[in-house]
N, C-alpha and C positions, 0 to 999 in steps of 0.2 A: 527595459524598465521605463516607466513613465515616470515625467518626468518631476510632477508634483508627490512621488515618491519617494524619487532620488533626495528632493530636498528636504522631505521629511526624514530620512535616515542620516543627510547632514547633523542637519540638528540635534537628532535624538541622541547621536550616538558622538555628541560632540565633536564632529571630526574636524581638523586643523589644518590638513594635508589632505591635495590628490593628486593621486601617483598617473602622470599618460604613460602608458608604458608601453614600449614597441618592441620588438625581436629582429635586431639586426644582422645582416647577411652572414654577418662572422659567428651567429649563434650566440650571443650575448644579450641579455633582458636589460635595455637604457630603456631613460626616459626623463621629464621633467613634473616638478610636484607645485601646483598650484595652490593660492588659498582657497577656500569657498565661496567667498566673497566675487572672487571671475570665472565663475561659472558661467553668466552667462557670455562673455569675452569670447573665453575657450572654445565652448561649444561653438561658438558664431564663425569664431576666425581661426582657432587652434592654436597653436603656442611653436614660435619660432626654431627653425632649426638650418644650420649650415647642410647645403647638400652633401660634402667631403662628408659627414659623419654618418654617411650609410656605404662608403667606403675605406671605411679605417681596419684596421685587424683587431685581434683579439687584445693585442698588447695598445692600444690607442696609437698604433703608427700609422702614417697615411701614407702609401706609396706615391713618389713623385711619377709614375706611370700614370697613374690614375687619371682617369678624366676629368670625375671631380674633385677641384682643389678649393680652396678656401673663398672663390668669391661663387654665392649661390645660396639662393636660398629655400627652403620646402616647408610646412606646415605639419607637427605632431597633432591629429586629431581625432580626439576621444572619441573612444564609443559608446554611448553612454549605456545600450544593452547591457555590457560587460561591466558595469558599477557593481565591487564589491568593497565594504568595509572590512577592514583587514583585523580579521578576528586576535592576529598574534602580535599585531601591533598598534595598543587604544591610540583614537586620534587620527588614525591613517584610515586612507581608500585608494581605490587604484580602478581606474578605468582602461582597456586597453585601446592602443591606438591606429590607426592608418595613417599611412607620410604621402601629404596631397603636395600639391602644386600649390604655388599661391592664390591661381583662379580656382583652388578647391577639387581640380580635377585628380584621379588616383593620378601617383606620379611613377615613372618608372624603372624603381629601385626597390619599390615598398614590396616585401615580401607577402605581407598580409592580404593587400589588393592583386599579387600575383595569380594566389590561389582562390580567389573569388572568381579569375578569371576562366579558371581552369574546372571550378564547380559547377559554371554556368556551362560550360561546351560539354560536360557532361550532363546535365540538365536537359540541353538543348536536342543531347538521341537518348532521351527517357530515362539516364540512369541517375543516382545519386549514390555517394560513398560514405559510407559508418566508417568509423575507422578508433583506435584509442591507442597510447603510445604507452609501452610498458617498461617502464624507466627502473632498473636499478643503480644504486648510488654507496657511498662509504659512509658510516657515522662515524664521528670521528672523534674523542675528548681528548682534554688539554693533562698534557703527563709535563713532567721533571724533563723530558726530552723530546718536548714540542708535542704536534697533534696526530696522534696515534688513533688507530681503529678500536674502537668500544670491545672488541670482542676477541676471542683467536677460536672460535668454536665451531661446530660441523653446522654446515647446511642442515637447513632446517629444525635444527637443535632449537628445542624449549626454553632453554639454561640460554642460550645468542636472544629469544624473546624478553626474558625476563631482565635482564642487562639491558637492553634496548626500549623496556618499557615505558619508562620516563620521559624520553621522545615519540615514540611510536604514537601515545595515546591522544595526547596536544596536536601531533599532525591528524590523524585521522578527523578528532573533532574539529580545527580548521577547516580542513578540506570537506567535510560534509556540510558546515559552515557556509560555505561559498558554493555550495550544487556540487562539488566533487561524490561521486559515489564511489568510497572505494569496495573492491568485491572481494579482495585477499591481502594480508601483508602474512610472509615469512621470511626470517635469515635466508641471504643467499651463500653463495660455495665458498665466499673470501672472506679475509677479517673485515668483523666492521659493515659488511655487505649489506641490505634493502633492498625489499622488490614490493612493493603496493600497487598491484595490478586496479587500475579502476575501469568505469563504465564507458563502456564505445557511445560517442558523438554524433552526430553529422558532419558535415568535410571542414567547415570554419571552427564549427564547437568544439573537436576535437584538435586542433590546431592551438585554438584559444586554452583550451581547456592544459596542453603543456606546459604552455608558458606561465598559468595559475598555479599548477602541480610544481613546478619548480621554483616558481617563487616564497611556495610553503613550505615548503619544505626548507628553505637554506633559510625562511625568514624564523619557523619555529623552531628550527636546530640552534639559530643564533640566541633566541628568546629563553633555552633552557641552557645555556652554558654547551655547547657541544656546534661542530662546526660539520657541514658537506661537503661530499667530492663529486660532482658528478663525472668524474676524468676516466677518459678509456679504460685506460691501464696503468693504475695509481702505481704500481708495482710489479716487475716481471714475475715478483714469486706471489700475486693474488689472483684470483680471477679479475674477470676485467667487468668493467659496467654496461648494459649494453640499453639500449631501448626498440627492444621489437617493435613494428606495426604491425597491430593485427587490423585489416580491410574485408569489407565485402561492398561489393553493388546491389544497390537497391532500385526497384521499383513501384514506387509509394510502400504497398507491406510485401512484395514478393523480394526474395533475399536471390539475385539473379546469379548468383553461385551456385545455387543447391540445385541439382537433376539427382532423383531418385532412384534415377535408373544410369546416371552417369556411373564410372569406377570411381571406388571413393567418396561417392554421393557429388563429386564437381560437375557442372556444366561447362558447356563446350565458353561460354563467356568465360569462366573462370580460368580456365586454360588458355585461351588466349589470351586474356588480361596476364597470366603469369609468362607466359610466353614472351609479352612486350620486355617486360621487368627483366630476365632473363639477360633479352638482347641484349639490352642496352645499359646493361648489369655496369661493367667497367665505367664510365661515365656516371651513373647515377651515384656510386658511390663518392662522387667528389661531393656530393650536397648531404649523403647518409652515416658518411663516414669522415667530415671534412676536416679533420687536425691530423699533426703528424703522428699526434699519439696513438688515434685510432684503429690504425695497422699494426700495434702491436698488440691487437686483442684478436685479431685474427691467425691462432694457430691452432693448429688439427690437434684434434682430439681435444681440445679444450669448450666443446659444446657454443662457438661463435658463428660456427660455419667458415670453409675457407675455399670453398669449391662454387664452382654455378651450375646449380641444380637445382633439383627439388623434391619431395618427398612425403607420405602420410604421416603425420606427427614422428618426422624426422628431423633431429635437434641441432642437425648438422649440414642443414642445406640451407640453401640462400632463401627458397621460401619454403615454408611447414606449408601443407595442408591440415591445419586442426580440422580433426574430427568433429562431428556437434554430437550434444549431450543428447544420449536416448530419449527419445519422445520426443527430444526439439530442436531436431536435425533440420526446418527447412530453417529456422530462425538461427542455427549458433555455426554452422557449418560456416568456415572464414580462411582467408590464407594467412599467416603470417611472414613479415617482411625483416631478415635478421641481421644482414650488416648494415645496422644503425645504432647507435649509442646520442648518451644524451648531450652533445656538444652539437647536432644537429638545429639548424632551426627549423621546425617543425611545418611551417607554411613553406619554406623551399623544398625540404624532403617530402613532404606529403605531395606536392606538385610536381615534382621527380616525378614519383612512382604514377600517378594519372595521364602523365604526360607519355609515359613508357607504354603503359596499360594501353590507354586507349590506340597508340602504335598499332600493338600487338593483337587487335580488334579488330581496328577496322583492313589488316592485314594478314588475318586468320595466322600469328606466329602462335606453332606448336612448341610448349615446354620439352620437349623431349620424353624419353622413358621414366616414368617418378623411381629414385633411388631408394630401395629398402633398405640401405647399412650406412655406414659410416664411411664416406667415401675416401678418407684415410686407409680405409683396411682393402680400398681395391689396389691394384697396381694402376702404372702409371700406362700402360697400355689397354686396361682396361676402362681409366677416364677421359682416354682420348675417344674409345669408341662411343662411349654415351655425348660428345663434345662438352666435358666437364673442363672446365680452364682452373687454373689457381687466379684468387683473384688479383686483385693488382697489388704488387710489394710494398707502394708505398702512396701519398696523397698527391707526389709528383704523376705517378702514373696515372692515379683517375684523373685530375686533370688535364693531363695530354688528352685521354683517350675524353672527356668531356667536352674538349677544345676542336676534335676530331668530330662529334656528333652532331649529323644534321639535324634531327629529331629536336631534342631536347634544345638545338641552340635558335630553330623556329621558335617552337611553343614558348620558352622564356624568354626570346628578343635577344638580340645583338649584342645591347649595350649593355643589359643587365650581365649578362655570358660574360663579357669581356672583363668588366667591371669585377666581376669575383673572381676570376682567374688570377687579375692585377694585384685581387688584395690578397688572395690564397700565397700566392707566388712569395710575394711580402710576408706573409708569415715564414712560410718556410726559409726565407733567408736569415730572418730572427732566429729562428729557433739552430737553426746551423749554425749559427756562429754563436750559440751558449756549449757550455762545457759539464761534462761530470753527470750531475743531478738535474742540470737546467732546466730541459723537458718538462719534468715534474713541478719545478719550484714555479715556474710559469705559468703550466695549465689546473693545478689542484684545485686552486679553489674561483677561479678566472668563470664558470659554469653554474 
């Protein structure tokens, strides 16, 4: 956005407040809100921040492990491309941000500037990744006995629409609002449930585009009386929330997934790229799947996927092959990426899975045989012969096994590796030592 714009929509639109807003390791949207008046400040030098605060957890606890502790400093700085006035809230705007160094350089914690890194090395052997993140969540309103789910009705039920109305309509206009295009919303399988599939990105837009998607949503739910969940598994007797990535690779307009003549219509790129994912499947999910809660959305037969496989618009493997829509098969044809939910931050997941991909590329890794069933319904002998594993039991495990990755602990650096393992570890010791309901009273509305 330029810039004699920008402060033309100050003005007009009387705004009071702007929101820098960053997405930290732990999957949390902080930030700090400026007046209008230091605009030019901001943009110049950025707006102060302790380095400890891109290692704190989800609960604001800082592990005394941690590298960084309280003396240190980094810069929150806007970008002003990303200047929206915040349609659900008069008064407000929200730029998002990059956490630089003091001398302005990206600094090395900043999840944001991680995956710009990672855009570029794909860039640099001719590809580029589309990708959009398709978030389901909980509506929730306020009962006699706390905040209950709007609905108790079937998937995809009209009657769960019409109940849901009220909020649905104010999000959707929002979101289109701010360039979000959305392409579907329907009731999903739980009470209370949401799914607003919107338009695939490029690798930062879609990144960016999350953390706007999530912030309108909890912002317009709060604006009509009704609160969100984005939490794994709000409840053992609901379905759970997840957030699929659907990806493909590009070559300015050639969609370098699609062969014609491939099975399935995939190219051998496509296959290797899933092939990486695959690999190093255990590991990635510490960054796709990073709360304790999020292994509780992972059981068979409940349409999460809980196996490492993959399959033709099979809803139970770790990556779909979607099929593309007749006639515009070289443009739609995509894989989807399914142990991910929306407690993820979406510039480390999405840089997971490039960092796997391109692995699995530039070392010709073969996906295996694609699974046509439910790999619940095979035996246990028979998923060993495909090399199908369960996946890891819990976020200790992907963490080991992330701790264990050479791969990934390159392409993300040392310290940053280290650094989130330190503060992961730190949650799970939190969350261990709550009782009962803890789990839940913690993470529900924490996303």
């Amino acid at each position: 956005m330029q810039r004699e714009l920008l402060e033309k929509q100050l003005r007009e639109q009387k705004i009071e407040l702007v929101r820098a807003i960053y997405a930290g390791p732990d999957g949390i949207n902080r930030g700090k809100a400026f007046r209008p008046s230091d605009l030019d400040a901001v943009l110049e030098s950025g707006i102060g921040l302790t380095q400890a605060q891109m290692s704190v957890t989800v609960f604001d606890h800082l592990s005394p492990l941690s590298h960084y502790q309280p003396v240190g400093e980094v810069r929150i700085c806007p970008d002003i491309s990303t200047f929206q006035v915040l349609p659900y809230l008069p008064g407000h705007a929200r730029m998002l941000a990059d956490v630089k160094t003091l001398q302005g350089a990206d600094w090395e914690l900043c999840p944001r500037s991680l995956l710009k890194d990672f855009l570029r090395k794909l860039f640099k052997q001719g590809m580029q990744i589309q990708a959009a993140f398709e978030n389901e969540f909980t509506l929730l309103e306020k009962t006699e006995a706390g905040w209950e789910p709007v609905d108790q009705l079937n998937c995809f039920s009209s009657a769960a629409m019409d109940l849901a109305s009220p909020f649905i309509l104010p999000l959707i206009s929002a979101l289109e609002q701010q360039g979000i295009k959305v392409e579907k919303y329907y009731p999903e399988a739980g009470p209370g449930q949401q799914e607003i599939p919107v338009q695939h990105q490029a690798g930062l837009q879609a990144a960016d585009q999350q953390v706007v998607f999530k912030e309108t949503v909890r912002g317009v739910a709060l604006a009509n009386g009704y609160r969100v969940s984005f939490m794994p598994k709000i409840s053992p007797a609901f379905a759970g929330n997840g957030c699929h990535i659907h990806f493909s690779l590009w070559d300015e307009n050639q969609n370098l997934f699609y062969d014609p003549k491939g099975e399935f219509n995939l190219s051998k790129t496509a296959l290797h790229f899933m092939g990486g994912i695959l690999k190093h499947l255990p590991a990635l999910m510490a960054f796709t799947a990073p709360t304790t809660n999020s292994y509780r959305r992972f059981v068979e037969r409940c349409w999460s996927s809980s196996y490492t496989c993959w399959g033709p618009d099979n809803r139970e493997a770790t990556v779909r092959a979607a099929s593309g829509f007749q006639g515009q098969e070289a443009a739609t044809v995509n894989l989807e990426y399914r142990p991910c939910d929306p407690t993820c931050n979406p510039y480390l997941a999405l840089s997971a899975l490039i960092c796997a991909g391109l692995d699995g590329i530039e070392n010709q890794f073969e996906p295996g045989d694609p699974v046509l069933t439910d790999p619940a319904l095979l035996t246990a002998e028979e998923r060993r012969s495909l090399n199908m594993n369960a996946y890891p039991l819990d976020l200790e495990a992907a963490l080991s096994a992330l701790e264990q990755n050479s791969v990934l602990r390159s392409g993300f650096g040392e310290s940053r590796i280290t650094d989130f393992l330190t503060m992961k570890r730190a949650e799970i010791r939190m969350i261990d030592s709550l009782e009962d309901d803890g789990e839940r009273l913690a993470y529900e509305f924490r996303f």
